[in-house]
MOPAC internal coordinates of N, CA, C and O (Angstrom, degrees):
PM7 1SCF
backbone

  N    0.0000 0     0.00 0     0.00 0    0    0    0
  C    1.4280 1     0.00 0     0.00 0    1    0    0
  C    1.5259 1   108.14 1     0.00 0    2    1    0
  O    1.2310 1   123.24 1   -15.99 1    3    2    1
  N    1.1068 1   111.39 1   164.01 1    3    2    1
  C    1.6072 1   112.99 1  -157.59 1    5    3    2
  C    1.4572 1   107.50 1  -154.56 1    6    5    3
  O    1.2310 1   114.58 1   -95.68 1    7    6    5
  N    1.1824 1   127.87 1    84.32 1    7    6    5
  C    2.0483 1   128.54 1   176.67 1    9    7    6
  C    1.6571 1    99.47 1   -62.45 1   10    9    7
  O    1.2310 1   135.88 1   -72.21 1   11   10    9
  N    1.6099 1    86.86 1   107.79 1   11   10    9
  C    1.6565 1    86.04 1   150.21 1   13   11   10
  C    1.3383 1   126.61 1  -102.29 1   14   13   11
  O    1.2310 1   114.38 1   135.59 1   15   14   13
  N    1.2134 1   128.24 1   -44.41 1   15   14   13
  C    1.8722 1   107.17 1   172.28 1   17   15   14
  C    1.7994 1    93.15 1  -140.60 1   18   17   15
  O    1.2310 1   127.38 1   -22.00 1   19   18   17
  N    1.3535 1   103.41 1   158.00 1   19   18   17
  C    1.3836 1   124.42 1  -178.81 1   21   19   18
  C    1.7135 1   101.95 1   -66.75 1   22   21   19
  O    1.2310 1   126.59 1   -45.84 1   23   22   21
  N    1.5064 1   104.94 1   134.16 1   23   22   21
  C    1.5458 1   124.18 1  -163.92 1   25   23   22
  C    1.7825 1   106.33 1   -51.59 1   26   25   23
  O    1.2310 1   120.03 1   149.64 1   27   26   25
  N    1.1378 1   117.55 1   -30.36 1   27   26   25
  C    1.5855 1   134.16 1   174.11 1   29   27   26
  C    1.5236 1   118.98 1   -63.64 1   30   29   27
  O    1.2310 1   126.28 1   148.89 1   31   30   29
  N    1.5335 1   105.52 1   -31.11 1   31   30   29
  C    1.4052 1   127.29 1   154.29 1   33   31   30
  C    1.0365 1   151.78 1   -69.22 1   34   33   31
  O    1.2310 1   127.16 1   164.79 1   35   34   33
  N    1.3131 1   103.82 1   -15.21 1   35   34   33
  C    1.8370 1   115.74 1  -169.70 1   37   35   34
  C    1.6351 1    85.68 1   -95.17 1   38   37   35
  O    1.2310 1   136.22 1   -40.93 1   39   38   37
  N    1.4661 1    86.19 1   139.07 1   39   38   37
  C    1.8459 1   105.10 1   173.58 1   41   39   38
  C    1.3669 1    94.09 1   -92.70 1   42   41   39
  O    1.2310 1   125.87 1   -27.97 1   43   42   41
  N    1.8960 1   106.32 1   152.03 1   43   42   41
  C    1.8461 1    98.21 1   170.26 1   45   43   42
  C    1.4612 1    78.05 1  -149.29 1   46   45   43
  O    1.2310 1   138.43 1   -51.67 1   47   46   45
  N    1.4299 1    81.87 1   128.33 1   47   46   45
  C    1.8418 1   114.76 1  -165.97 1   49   47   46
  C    1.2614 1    99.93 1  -110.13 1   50   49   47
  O    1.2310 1   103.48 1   -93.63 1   51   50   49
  N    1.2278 1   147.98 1    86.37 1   51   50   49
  C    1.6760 1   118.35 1   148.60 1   53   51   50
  C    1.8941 1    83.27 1    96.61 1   54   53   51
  O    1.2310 1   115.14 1  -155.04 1   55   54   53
  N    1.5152 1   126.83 1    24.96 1   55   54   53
  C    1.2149 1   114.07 1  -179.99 1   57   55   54
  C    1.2058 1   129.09 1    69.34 1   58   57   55
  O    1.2310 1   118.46 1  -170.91 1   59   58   57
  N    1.4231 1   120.53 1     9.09 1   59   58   57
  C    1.2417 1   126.92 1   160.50 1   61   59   58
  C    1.3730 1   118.28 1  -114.74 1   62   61   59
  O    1.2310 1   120.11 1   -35.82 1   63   62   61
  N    1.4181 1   117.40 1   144.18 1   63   62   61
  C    1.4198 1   128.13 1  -158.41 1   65   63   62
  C    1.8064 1    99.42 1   -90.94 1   66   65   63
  O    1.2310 1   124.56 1   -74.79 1   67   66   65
  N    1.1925 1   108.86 1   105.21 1   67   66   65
  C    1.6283 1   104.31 1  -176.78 1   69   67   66
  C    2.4245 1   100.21 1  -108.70 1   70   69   67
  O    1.2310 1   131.56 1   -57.93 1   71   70   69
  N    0.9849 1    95.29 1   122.07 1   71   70   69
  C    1.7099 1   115.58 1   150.48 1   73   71   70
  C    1.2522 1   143.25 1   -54.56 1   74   73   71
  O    1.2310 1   125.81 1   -95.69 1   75   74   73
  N    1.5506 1   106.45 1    84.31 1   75   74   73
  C    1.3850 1   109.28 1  -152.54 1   77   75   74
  C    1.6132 1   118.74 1   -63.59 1   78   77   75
  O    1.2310 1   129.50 1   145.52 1   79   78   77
  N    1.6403 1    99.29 1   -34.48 1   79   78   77
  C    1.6022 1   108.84 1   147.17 1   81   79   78
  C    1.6142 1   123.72 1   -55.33 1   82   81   79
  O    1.2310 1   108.40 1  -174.56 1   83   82   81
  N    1.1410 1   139.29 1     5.44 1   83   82   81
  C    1.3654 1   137.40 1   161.29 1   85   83   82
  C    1.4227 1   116.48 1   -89.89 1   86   85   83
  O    1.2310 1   122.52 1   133.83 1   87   86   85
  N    1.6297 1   112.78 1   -46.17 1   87   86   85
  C    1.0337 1   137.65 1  -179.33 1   89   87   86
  C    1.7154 1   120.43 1   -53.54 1   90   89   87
  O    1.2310 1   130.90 1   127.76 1   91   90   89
  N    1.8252 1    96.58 1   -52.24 1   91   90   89
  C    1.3805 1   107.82 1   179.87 1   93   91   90
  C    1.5070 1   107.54 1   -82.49 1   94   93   91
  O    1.2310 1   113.25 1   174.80 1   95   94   93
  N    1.5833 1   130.37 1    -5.20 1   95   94   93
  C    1.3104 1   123.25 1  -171.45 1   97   95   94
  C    1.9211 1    81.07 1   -90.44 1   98   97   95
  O    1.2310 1   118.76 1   143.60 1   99   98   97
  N    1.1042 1   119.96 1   -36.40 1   99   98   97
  C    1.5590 1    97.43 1  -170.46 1  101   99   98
  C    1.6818 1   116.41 1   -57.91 1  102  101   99
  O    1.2310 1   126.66 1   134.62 1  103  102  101
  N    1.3331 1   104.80 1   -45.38 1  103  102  101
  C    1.6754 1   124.95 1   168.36 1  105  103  102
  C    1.3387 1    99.79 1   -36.07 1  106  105  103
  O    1.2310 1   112.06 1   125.86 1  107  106  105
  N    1.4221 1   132.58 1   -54.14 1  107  106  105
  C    1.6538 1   126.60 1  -135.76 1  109  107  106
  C    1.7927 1    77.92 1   -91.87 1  110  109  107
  O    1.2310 1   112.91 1   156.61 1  111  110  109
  N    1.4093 1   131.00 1   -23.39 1  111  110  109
  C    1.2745 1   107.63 1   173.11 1  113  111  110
  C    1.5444 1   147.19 1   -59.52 1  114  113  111
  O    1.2310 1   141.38 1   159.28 1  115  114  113
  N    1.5543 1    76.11 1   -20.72 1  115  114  113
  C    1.9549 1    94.82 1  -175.65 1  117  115  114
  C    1.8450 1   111.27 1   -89.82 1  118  117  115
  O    1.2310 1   137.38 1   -59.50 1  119  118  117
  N    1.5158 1    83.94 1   120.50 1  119  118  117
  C    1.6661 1    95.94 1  -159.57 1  121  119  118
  C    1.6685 1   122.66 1   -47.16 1  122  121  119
  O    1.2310 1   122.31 1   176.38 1  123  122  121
  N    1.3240 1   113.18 1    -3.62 1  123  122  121
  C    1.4212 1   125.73 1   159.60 1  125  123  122
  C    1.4045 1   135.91 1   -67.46 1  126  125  123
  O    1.2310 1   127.40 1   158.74 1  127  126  125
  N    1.2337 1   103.37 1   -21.26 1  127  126  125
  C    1.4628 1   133.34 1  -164.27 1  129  127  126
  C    1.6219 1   112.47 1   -78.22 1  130  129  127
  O    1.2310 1   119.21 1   -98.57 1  131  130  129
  N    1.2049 1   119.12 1    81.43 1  131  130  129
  C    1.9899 1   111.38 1   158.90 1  133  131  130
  C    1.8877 1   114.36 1   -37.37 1  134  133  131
  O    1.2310 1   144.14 1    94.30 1  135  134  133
  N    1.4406 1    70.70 1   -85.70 1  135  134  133
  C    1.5732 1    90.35 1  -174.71 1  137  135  134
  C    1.6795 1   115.68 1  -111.47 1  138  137  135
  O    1.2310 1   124.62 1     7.72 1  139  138  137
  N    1.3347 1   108.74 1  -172.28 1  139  138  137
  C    1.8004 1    98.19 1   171.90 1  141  139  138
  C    1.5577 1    89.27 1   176.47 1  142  141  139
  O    1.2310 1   117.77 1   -35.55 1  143  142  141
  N    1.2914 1   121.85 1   144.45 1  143  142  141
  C    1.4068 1   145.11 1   167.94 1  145  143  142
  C    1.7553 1   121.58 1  -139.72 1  146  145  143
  O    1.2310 1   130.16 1   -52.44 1  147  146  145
  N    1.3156 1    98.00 1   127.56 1  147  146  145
  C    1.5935 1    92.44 1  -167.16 1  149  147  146
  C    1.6419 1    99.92 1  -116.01 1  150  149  147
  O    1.2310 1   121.48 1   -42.60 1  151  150  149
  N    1.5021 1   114.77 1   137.40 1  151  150  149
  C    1.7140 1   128.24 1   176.33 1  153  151  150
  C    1.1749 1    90.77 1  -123.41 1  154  153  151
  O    1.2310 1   132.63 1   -18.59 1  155  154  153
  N    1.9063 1    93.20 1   161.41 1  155  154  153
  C    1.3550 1    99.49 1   151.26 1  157  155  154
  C    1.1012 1   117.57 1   -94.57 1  158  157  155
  O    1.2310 1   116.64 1   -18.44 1  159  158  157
  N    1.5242 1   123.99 1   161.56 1  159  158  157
  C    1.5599 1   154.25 1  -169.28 1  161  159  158
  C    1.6180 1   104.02 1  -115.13 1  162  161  159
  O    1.2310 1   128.71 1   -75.39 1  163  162  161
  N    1.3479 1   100.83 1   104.61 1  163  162  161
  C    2.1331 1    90.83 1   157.91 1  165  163  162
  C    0.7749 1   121.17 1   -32.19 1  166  165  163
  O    1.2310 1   116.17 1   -32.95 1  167  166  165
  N    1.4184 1   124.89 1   147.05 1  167  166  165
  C    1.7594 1   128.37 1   176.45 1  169  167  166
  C    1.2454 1    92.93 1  -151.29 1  170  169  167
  O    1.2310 1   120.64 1   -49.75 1  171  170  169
  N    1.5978 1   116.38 1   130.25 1  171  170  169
  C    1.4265 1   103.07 1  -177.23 1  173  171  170
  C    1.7800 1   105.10 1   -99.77 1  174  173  171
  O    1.2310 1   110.65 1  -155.25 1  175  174  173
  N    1.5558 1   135.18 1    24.75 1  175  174  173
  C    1.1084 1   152.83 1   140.49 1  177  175  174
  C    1.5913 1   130.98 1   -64.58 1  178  177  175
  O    1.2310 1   132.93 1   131.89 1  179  178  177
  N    1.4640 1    92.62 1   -48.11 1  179  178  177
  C    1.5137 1   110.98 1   178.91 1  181  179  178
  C    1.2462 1   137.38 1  -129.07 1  182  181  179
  O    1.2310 1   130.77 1  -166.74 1  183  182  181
  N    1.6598 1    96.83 1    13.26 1  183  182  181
  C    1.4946 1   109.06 1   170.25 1  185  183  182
  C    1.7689 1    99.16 1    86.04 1  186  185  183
  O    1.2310 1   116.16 1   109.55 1  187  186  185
  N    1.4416 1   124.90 1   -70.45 1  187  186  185
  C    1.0954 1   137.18 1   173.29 1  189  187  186
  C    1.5631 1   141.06 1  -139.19 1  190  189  187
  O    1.2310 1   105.90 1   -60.69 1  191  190  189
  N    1.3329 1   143.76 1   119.31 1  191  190  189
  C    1.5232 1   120.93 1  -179.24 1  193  191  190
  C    0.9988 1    94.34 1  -117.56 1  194  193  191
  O    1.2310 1   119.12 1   -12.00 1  195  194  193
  N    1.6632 1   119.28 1   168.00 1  195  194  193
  C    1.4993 1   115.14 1   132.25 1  197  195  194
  C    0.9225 1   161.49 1    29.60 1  198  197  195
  O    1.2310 1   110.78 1   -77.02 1  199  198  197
  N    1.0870 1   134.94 1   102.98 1  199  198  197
  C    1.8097 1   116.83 1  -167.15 1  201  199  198
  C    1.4958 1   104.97 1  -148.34 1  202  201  199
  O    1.2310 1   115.26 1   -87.32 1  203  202  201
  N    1.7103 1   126.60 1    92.68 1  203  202  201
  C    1.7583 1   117.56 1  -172.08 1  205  203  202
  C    1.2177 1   111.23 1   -78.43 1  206  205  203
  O    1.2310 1   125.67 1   -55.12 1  207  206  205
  N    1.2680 1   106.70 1   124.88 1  207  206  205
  C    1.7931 1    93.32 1   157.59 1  209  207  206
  C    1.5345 1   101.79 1  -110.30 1  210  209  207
  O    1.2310 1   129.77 1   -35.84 1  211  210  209
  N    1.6113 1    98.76 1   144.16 1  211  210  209
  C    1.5069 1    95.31 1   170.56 1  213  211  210
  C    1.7598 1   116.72 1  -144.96 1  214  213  211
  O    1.2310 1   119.20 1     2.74 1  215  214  213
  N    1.1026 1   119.14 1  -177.26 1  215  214  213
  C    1.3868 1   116.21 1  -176.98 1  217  215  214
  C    1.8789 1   100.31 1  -142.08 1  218  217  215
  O    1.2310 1   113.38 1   -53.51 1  219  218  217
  N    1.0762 1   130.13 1   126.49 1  219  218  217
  C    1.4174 1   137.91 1  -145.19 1  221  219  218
  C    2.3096 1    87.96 1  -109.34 1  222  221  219
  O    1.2310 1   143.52 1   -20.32 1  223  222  221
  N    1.2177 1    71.91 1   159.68 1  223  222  221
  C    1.5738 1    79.85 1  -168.56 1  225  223  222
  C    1.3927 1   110.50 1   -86.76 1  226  225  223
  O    1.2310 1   115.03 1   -35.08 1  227  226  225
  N    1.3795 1   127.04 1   144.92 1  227  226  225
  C    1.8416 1   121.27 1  -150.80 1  229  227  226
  C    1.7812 1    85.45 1   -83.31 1  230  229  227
  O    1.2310 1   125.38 1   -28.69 1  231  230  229
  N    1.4369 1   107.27 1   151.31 1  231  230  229
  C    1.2269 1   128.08 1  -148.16 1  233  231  230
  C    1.4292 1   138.36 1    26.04 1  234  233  231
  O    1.2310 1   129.78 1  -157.88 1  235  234  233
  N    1.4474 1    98.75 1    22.12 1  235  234  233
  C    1.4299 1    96.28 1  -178.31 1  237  235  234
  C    1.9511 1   106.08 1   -83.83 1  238  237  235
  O    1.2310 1   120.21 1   -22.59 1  239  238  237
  N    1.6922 1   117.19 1   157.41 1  239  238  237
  C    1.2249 1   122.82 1   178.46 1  241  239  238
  C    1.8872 1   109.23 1   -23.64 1  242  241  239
  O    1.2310 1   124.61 1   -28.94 1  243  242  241
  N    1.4704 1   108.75 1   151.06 1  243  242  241
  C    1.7773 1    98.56 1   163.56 1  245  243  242
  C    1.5257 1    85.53 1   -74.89 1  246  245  243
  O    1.2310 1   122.93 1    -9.06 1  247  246  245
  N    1.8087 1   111.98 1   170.94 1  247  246  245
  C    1.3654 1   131.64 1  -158.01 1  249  247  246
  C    2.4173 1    75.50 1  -163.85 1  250  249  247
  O    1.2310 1   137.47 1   -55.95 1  251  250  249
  N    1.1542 1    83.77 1   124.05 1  251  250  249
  C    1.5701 1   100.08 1   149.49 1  253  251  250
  C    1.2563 1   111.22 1   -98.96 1  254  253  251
  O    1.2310 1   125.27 1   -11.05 1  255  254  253
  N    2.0422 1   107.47 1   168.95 1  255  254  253
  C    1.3189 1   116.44 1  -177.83 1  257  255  254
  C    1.5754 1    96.53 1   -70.13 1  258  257  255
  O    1.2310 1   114.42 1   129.60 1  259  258  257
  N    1.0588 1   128.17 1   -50.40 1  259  258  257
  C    1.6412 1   131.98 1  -170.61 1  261  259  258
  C    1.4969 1    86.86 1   -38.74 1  262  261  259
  O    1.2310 1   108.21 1   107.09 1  263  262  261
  N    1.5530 1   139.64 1   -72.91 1  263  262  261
  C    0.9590 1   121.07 1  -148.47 1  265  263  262
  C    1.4449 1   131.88 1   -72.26 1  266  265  263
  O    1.2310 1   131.04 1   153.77 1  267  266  265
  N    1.9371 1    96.30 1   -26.23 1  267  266  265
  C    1.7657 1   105.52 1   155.12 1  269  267  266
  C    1.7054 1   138.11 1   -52.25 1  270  269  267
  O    1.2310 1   136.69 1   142.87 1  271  270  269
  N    1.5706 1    85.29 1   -37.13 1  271  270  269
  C    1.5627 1   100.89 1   155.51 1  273  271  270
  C    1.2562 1   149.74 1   -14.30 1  274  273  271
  O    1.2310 1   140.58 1    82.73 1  275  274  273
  N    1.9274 1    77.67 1   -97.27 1  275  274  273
  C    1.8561 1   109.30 1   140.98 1  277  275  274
  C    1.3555 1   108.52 1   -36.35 1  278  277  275
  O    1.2310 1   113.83 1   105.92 1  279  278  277
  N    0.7486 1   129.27 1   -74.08 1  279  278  277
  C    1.6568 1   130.40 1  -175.18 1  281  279  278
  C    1.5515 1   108.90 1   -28.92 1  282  281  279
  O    1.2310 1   138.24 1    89.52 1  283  282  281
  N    1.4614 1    82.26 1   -90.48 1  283  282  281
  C    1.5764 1    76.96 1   172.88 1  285  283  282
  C    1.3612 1   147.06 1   -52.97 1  286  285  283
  O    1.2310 1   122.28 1   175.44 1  287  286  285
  N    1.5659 1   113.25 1    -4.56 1  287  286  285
  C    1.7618 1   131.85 1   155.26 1  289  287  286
  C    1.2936 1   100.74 1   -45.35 1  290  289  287
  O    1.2310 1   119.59 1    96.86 1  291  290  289
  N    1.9750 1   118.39 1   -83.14 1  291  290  289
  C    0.9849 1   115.18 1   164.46 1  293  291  290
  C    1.4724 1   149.76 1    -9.98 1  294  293  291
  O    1.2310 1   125.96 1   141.92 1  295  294  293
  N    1.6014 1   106.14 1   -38.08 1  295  294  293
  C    1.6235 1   104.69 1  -172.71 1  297  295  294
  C    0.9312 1   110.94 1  -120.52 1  298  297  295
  O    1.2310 1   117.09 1  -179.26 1  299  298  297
  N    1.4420 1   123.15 1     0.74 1  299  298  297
  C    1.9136 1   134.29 1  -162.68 1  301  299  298
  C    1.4515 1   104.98 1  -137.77 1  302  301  299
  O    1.2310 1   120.64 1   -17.82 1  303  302  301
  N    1.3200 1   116.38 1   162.18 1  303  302  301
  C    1.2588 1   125.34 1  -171.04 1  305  303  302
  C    1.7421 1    92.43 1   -91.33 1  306  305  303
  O    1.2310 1   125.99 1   -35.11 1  307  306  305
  N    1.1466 1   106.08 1   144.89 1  307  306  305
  C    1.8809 1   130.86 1  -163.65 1  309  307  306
  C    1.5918 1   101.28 1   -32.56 1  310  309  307
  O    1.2310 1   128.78 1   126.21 1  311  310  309
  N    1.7053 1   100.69 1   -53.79 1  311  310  309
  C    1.7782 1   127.61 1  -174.61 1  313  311  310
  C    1.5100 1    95.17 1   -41.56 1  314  313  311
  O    1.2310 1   111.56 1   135.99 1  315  314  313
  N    1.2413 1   133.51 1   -44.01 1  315  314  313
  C    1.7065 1   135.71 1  -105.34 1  317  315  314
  C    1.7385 1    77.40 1  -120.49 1  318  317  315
  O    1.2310 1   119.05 1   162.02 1  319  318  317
  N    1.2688 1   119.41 1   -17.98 1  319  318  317
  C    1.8275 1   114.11 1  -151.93 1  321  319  318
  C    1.2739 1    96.68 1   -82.44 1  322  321  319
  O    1.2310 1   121.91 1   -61.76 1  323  322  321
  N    1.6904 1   113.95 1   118.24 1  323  322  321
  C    1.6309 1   115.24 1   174.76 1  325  323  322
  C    1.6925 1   105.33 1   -59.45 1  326  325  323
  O    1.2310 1   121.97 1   -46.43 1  327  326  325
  N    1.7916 1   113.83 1   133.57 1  327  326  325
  C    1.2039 1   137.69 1  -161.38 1  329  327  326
  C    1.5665 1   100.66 1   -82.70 1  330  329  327
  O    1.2310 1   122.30 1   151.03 1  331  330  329
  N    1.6531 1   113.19 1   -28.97 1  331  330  329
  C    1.1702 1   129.37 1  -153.80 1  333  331  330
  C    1.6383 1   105.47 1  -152.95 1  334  333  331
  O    1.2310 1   121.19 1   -49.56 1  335  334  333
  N    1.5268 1   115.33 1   130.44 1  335  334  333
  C    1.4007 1   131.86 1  -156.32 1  337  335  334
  C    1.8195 1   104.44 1  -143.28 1  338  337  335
  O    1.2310 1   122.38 1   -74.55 1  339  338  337
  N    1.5704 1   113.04 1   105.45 1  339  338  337
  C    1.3786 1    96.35 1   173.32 1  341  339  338
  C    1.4443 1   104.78 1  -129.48 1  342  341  339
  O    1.2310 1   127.97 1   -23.61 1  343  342  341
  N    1.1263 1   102.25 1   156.39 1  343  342  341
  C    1.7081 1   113.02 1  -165.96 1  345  343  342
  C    1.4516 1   111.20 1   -94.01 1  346  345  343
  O    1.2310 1   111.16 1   -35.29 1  347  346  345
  N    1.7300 1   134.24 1   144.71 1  347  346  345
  C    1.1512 1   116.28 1   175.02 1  349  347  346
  C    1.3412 1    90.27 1   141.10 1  350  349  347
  O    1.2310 1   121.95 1   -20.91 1  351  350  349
  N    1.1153 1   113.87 1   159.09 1  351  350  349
  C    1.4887 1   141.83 1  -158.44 1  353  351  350
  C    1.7508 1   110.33 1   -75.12 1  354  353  351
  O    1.2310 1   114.72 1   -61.03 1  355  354  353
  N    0.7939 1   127.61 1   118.97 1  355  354  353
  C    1.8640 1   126.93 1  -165.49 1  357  355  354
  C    1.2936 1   117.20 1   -86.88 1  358  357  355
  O    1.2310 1   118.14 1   -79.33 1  359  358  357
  N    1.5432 1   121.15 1   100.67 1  359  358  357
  C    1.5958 1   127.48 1   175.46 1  361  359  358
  C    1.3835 1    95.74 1   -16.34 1  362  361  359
  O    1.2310 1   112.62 1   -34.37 1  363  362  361
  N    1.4716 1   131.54 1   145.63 1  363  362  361
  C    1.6544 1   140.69 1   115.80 1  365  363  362
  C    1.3194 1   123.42 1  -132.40 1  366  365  363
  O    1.2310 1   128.18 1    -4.00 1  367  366  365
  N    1.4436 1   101.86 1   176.00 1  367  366  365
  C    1.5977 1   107.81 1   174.84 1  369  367  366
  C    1.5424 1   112.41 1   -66.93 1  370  369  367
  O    1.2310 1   139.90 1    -3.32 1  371  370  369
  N    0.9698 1    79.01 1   176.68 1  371  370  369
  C    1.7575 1   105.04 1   164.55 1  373  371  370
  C    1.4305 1   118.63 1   -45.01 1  374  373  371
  O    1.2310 1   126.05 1   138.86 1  375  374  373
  N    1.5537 1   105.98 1   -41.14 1  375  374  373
  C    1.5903 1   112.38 1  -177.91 1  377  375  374
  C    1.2587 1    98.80 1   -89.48 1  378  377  375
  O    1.2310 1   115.43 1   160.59 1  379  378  377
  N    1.1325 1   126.28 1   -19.41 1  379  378  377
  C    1.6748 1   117.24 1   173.81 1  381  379  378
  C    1.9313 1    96.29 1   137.45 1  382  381  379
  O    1.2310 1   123.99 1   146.95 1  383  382  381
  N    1.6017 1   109.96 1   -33.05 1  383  382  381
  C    1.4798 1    87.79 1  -148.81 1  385  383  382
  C    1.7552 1   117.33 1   -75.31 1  386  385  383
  O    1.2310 1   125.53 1     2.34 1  387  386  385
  N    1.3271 1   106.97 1  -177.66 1  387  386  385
  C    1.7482 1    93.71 1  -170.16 1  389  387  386
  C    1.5349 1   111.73 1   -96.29 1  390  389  387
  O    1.2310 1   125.82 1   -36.45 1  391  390  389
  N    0.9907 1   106.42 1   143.55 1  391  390  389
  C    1.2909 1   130.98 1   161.78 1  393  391  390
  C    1.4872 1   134.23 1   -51.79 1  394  393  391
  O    1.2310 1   125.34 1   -98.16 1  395  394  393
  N    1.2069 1   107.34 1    81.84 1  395  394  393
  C    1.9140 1   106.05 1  -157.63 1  397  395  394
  C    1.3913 1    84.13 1   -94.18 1  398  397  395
  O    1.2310 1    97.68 1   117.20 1  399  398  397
  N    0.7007 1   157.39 1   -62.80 1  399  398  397
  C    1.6796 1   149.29 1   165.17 1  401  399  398
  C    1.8088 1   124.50 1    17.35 1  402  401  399
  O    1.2310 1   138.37 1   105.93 1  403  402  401
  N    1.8672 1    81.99 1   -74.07 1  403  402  401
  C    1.6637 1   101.65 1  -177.94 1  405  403  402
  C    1.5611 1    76.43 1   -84.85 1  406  405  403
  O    1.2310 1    82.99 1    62.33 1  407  406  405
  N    1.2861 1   172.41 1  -117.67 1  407  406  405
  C    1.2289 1   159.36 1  -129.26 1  409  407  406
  C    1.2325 1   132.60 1   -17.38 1  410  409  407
  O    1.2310 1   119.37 1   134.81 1  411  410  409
  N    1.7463 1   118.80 1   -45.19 1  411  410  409
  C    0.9705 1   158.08 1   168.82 1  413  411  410
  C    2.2392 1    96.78 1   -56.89 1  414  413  411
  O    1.2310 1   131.07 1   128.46 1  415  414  413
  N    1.1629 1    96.25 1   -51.54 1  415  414  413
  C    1.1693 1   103.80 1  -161.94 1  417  415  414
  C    1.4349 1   103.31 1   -52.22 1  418  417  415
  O    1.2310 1   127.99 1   122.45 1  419  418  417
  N    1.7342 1   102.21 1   -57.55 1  419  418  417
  C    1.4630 1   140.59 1  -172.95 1  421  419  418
  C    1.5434 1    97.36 1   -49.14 1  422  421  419
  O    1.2310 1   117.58 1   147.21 1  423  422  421
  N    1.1162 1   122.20 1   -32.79 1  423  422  421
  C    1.8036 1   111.85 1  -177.88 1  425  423  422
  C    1.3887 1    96.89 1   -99.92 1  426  425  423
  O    1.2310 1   112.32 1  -178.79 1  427  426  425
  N    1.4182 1   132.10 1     1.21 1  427  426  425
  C    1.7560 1    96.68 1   173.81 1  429  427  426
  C    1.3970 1    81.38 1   -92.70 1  430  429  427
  O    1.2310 1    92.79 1   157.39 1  431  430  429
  N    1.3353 1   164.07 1   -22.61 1  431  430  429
  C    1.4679 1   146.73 1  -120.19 1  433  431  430
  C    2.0770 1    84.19 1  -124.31 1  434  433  431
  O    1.2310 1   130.21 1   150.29 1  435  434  433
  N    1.1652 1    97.92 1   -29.71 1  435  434  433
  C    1.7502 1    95.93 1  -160.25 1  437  435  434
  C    1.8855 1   100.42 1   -65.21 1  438  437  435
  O    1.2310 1   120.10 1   180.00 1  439  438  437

């Protein structure tokens, strides 16, 4: 048996169960990429998609959302492609880790 993301985590888009840890491991590939955290976003089509947040690596190229996108077309199944990409520095704790919570929040309001 094998845990892929905590039950609070899984986006369900259109009835399919998508892994927000699958999603954000494709992100952390693209050489622009610091960090990256993926929520779901209301959709009043699909119940829920996607939602990237990311933070880009200091001097690396600018990178638009179109092009994270693209990216992620490429490495993810169509379902899996965050709809929505915002740039900016990622709430965490004290120990460092992120905050999908206030994140979570940040995509119903965005």
């Amino acid at each position: 048996m094998e845990i892929k993301d905590r039950s609070k985590d899984v986006i369900i888009s259109g009835g399919e169960n998508i892994s927000s840890l699958e999603v954000e491991e494709a992100l952390y590939r693209h050489p622009a990429v610091m960090e990256a955290a993926v929520v779901a976003r209301p959709d009043p089509r699909w119940g829920e998609v996607p939602c990237a947040f990311v933070t880009l690596k200091p001097g690396a190229p600018p990178v638009t959302a179109e092009a994270l996108i693209q990216w992620s077309r490429d490495h993810l199944a169509r379902y899996k492609v965050p709809r929505h990409v915002v740039f900016g520095p990622l709430p965490k704790t004290s120990t460092g880790k992120i905050q999908k919570f206030v994140l979570r929040e940040q995509a119903k309001d965005a």
